[in-house]
N, C-alpha and C positions, 0 to 999 in steps of 0.2 A: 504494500500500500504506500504511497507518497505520501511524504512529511506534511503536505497543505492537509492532506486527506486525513490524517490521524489526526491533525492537530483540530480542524473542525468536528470530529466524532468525537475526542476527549472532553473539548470545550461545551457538545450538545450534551455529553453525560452532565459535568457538571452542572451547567444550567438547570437540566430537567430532575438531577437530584435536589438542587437548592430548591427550585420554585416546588417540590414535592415537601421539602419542611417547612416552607413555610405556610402552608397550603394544611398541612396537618397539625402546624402550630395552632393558627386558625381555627382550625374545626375542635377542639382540644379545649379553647377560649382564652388562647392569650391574646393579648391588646394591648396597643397602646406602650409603654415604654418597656415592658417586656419584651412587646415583638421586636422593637425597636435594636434592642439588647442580644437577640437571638438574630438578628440579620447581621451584624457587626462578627458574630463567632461564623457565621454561615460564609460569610465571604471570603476572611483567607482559608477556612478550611476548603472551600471550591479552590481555591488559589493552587492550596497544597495539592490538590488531588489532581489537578492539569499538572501538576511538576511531578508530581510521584508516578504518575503513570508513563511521561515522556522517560522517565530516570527508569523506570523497569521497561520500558521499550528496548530504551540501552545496553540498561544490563543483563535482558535476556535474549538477547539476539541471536547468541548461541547456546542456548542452554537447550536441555534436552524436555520434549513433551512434559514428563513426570515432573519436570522442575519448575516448568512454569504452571502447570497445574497448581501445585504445593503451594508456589506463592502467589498465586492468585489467593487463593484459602487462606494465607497466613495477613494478607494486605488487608483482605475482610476482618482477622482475628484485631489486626494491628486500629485499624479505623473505628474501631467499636470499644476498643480498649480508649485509644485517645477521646473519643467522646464521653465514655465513663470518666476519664481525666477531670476534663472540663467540666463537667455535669458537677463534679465533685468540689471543684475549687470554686466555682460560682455558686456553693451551698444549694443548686438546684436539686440535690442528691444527699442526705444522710448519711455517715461512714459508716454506720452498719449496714445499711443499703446497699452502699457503693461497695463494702467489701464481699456480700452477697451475689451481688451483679458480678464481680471480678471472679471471682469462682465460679459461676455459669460460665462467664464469655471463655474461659482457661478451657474450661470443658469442652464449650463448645466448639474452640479453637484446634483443640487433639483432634475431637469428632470429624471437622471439615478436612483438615489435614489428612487423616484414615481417608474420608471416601475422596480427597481428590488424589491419593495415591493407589484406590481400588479402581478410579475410571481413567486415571492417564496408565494403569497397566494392561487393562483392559484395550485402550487405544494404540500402545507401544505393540503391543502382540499381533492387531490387527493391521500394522503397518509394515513391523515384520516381515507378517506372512507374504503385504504387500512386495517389499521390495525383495526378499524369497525367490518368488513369481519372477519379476521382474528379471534379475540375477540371471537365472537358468534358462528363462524364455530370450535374456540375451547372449547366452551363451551355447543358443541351439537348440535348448526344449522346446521342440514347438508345441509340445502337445501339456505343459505346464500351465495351468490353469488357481484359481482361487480361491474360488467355490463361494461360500457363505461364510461372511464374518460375525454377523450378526455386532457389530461396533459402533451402532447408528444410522442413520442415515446416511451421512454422506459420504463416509469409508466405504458401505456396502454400496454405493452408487459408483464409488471410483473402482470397487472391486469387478462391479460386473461391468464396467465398459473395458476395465483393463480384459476381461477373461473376454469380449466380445470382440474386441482388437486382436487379441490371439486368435480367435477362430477364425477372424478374416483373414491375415496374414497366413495361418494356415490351409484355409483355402486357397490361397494366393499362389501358396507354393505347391501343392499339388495339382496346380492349373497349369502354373509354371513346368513342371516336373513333366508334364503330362504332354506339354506342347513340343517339350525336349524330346520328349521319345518319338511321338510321332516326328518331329524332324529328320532323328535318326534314320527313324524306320523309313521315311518319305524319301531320303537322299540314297542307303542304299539301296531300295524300290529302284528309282532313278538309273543309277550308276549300272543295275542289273539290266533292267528294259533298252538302256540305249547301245549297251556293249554289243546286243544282236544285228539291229540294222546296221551299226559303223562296224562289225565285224565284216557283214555282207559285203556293206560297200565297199570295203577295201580290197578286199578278195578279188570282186569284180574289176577293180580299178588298176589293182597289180596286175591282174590277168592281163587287159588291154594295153597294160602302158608295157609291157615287156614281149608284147607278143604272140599271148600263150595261142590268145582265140583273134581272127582276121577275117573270116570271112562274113560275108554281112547279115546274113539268118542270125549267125551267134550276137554278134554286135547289138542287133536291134533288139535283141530276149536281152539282152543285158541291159540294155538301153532302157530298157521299159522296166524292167526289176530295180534297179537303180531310182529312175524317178518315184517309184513305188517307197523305195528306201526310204527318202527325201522326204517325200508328204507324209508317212510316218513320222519323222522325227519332226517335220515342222508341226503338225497335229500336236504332236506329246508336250514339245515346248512348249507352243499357246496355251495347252490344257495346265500344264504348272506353270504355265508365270501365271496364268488366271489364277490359279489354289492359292501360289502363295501370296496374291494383293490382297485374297478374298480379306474383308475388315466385316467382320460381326457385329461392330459397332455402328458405325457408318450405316451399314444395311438395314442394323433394326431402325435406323434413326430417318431413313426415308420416307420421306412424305409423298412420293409419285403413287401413281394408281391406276391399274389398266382394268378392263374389263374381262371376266373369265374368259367370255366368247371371244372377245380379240385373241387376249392370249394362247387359246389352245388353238385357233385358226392360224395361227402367225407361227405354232407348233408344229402344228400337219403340214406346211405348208413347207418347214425344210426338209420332210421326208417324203413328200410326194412322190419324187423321181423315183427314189431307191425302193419304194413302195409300191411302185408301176411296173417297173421292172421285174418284181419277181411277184406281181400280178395279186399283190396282197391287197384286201381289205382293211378301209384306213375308215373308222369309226368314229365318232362324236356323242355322246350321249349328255348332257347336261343337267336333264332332269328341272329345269327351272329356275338352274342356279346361272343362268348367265349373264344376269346384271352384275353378278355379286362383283366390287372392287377388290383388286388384288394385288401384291407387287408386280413389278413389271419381269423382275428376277423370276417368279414363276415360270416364264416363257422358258428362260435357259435350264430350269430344271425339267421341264416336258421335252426341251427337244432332247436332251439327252436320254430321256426314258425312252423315248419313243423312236431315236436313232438305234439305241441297247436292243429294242425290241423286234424293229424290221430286220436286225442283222442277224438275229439270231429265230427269226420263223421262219419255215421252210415254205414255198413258193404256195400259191394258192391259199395261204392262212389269214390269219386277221389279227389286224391289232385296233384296240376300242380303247378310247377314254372316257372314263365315265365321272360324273361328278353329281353332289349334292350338298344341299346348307343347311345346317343343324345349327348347332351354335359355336360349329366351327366348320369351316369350308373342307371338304374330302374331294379328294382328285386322284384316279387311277387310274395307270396304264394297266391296260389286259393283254396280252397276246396267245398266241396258240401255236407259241414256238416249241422247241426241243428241251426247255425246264432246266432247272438247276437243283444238282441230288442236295440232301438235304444235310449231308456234314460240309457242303461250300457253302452253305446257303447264308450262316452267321459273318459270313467274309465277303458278300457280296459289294460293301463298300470299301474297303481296303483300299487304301492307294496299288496299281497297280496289281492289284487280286488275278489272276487267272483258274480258269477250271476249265478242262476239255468243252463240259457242254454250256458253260456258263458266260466265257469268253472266251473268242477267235482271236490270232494275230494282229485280224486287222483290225482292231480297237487299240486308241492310246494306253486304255486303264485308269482312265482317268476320269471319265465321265460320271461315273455312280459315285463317285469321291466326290467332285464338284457338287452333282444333282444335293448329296444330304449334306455337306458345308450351306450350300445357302439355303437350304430347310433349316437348319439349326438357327443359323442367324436370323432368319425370320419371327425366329420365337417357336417353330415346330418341330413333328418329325417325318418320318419314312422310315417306310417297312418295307417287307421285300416277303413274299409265300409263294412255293414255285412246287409244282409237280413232276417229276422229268416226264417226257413226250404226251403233256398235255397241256402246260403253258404255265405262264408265271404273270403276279400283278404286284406290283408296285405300287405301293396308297401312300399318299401324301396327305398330313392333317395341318394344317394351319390356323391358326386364332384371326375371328373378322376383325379388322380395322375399323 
C-alpha cells in the first residue's frame, strides 16, 4: 500500500475512533466541561495512535505473520492499559477499581495474545502449504496441487486459483506434449511417403540421363510415370503446408457463412469428372437442411470425403450425401465402395494412414487428416463406420452458428 494511502486509512481510524467516544460520552451524559475535558485527553491520544501505528508499520515490515498478529493483540492490551492510566490519575476511576480493571485487562491481555498466536499459526500453516505447492509445482510437479485449507476466506481463495492455475498449465502441457508427438509422428509420416516417388524419380532419371533406356515407347512410359511422380508430391506438399497453417483458432473465430446447399454443390462439383468417368452415382440428399448457414471450411472437408470416396468405389457404384438439422447440423458421405476392415478402421485419420483397401497410392494421405483438423477447429467431430465390400460413411456433426 502507499504511504499517502496508509497515512489516510490510519488518520480515518482515528477520527472514526474519537468521534465514537465522544458520541458515547454523550449518550452516557457527560456535558458541558467534562466533555470538554474528555476531548483535550481524546486528541493527543488520536495523535499517539497515527504515530504508533506509522512506528509498527516500521517496525514490522519484516516480521513474520505470528509476530505481527501478537502485536496487534498486545497494542490493544497496551491502549486499554494506558486509558486505565489516565482514567486513574484524572480520579475518573477509584484505585481499587482501577486495580480490579488492571487484573482483567493482564488477563485479558494473555487471552488475546493465546488466540492471536492460535490464528497466525493456523495462517502460517496455510501459507506453508501455500508456498509447499508452489516450490514443487516450480520445480516440475505439475500434478502438485492444495487442496482445502480451510484458513479463511481469502487463503482458500488464493489456494484454489493457485490449484486452478496448475491445472491449466497442466493442461497446457499435455496439449503441448501432444502436438510434439504428432509432429514427430507427422515428419516421419512425411520423410517415409516422399522417399517413394523421389526414389522413383531418380531411378527413372539415372536410367535416361546414362542411357540405360533410348528408344521412345520407353521414354514416353517414363515420361508419363515421372509426371505422375511430380503431381504426387506437388499434391502431398499443398496437402501439408495446408495441415500445418491449419490455426484452430483463427477458424473457430470466423464469422463467414455459406449455405449447406452451396457448399455441398460446390462439393460435387470437384468430383464430377472423376465420378463420370467411372460412371458413379453422385447423390445429394438434404432432407431440409439446406438453408442451414455453415462455415465455408465445410466445402474443403466434403471435397475431401467425397474425392476418398469416388477413389475408392468401384465403377457403376454410388456415393450420397446426406444431411439433417437437429440441434446440430449432421452431414454424411455414403458410398458403396470396397470398405475398410475394421482393425484400420480406428486409423483412418492418421496422417499419412494406409490400408490395402482403405487407401490407394494414388492419394497424398493426407486428406482425412485435413477433413477432421478443420472439424475439430470448428468446434466438432467425424467418424468414420465402414463394412468391407459394402461401403463406408463418414458423418460429420457440427454445433449451429
Amino acid at each position: 500500500m502507499r504511504p499517502w494511502r496508509t497515512f489516510a486509512l490510519v488518520l480515518a481510524v482515528a477520527i472514526v475512533g474519537a468521534a465514537g467516544t465522544l458520541l458515547v460520552a454523550k449518550v452516557v451524559g457527560m456535558h458541558g466541561s467534562d466533555l470538554t475535558h474528555l476531548m483535550s485527553l481524546v486528541a493527543p491520544a488520536a495523535m499517539v495512535t497515527i504515530v504508533a501505528a506509522f512506528g509498527a508499520r516500521w517496525l514490522l515490515r519484516g516480521a513474520s505473520l505470528r509476530q505481527r498478529f501478537v502485536a496487534v493483540a498486545l497494542t490493544a492490551a497496551v491502549a486499554a492499559l494506558a486509558n486505565l492510566g489516565v482514567l486513574t490519575t484524572q480520579m475518573f476511576v477509584e484505585d481499587h477499581d482501577a486495580r480490579l480493571v488492571f487484573v482483567l485487562l493482564v488477563y485479558a491481555t494473555a487471552a488475546g495474545v493465546a488466540a492471536a498466536l492460535v490464528l497466525a499459526r493456523s495462517s502460517s500453516d496455510a501459507i506453508r502449504r501455500l508456498d509447499d505447492a508452489a516450490t514443487a509445482f516450480g520445480e516440475g510437479a505439475l500434478d502438485e496441487r492444495v487442496g482445502e485449507l480451510a484458513a479463511g476466506p481469502e487463503l482458500d481463495r488464493l489456494a484454489a486459483t493457485f490449484d486452478a492455475m496448475a491445472g491449466r498449465l497442466r493442461e497446457a502441457q499435455e496439449h503441448e506434449r501432444a502436438i510434439e508427438a504428432r509432429r514427430r509422428d507427422l515428419i516421419t509420416a512425411v520423410s517415409h511417403d516422399l522417399r517413394t516417388p523421389l526414389a522413383s524419380l531418380r531411378a527413372m532419371v539415372e536410367a535416361v540421363d546414362e542411357g540405360v533406356v533410348g528408344d521412345p515407347a520407353t521414354l514416353i512410359r517414363y515420361s508419363g510415370e515421372m509426371r505422375r511422380a511430380v503431381e504426387r508430391l506437388v499434391g502431398m506438399v499443398d496437402d501439408l503446408f495446408e495441415l500445418t497453417q491449419l490455426d484452430a483458432e483463427a477458424i473457430a473465430s470466423e464469422s463467414a457463412r455459406s449455405s449447406l446447399d452451396e457448399v455441398v454443390r460446390s462439393a460435387l462439383a470437384t468430383v464430377e469428372l472423376q465420378a463420370g468417368e467411372k460412371r458413379l452415382s453422385l447423390v445429394a440428399e438434404l432432407h431440409g437442411a439446406d438453408a442451414t448457414p455453415c462455415s465455408p471450411r465445410l466445402e474443403r472437408v466434403l471435397q475431401n470425403l467425397l474425392v476418398n470416396a469416388v477413389r475408392h468405389t468401384p465403377p457403376d457404384g454410388a456415393v450420397r450425401i446426406e444431411a439433417r438439422r437437429t440441434d446440430r447440423l449432421e452431414v454424411s458421405v455414403l458410398d458403396t465402395g470396397e470398405g475398410i476392415d475394421a482393425e484400420d478402421l480406428p486409423h483412418v485419420f492418421d496422417p499419412f494412414f494406409r490400408a490395402d483397401a482403405a487407401r490407394s497410392p494414388a492419394g497424398t494421405g493426407l486428406g482425412l487428416t485435413l477433413a477432421e483438423r478443420i472439424v475439430e477447429a470448428l468446434g466438432g467431430r467425424i467418424t468414420a463406420a465402414s463394412e468391407p465390400s459394402v461401403g463406408s460413411r463418414f458423418a460429420v456433426e457440427l454445433p449451429l452458428p
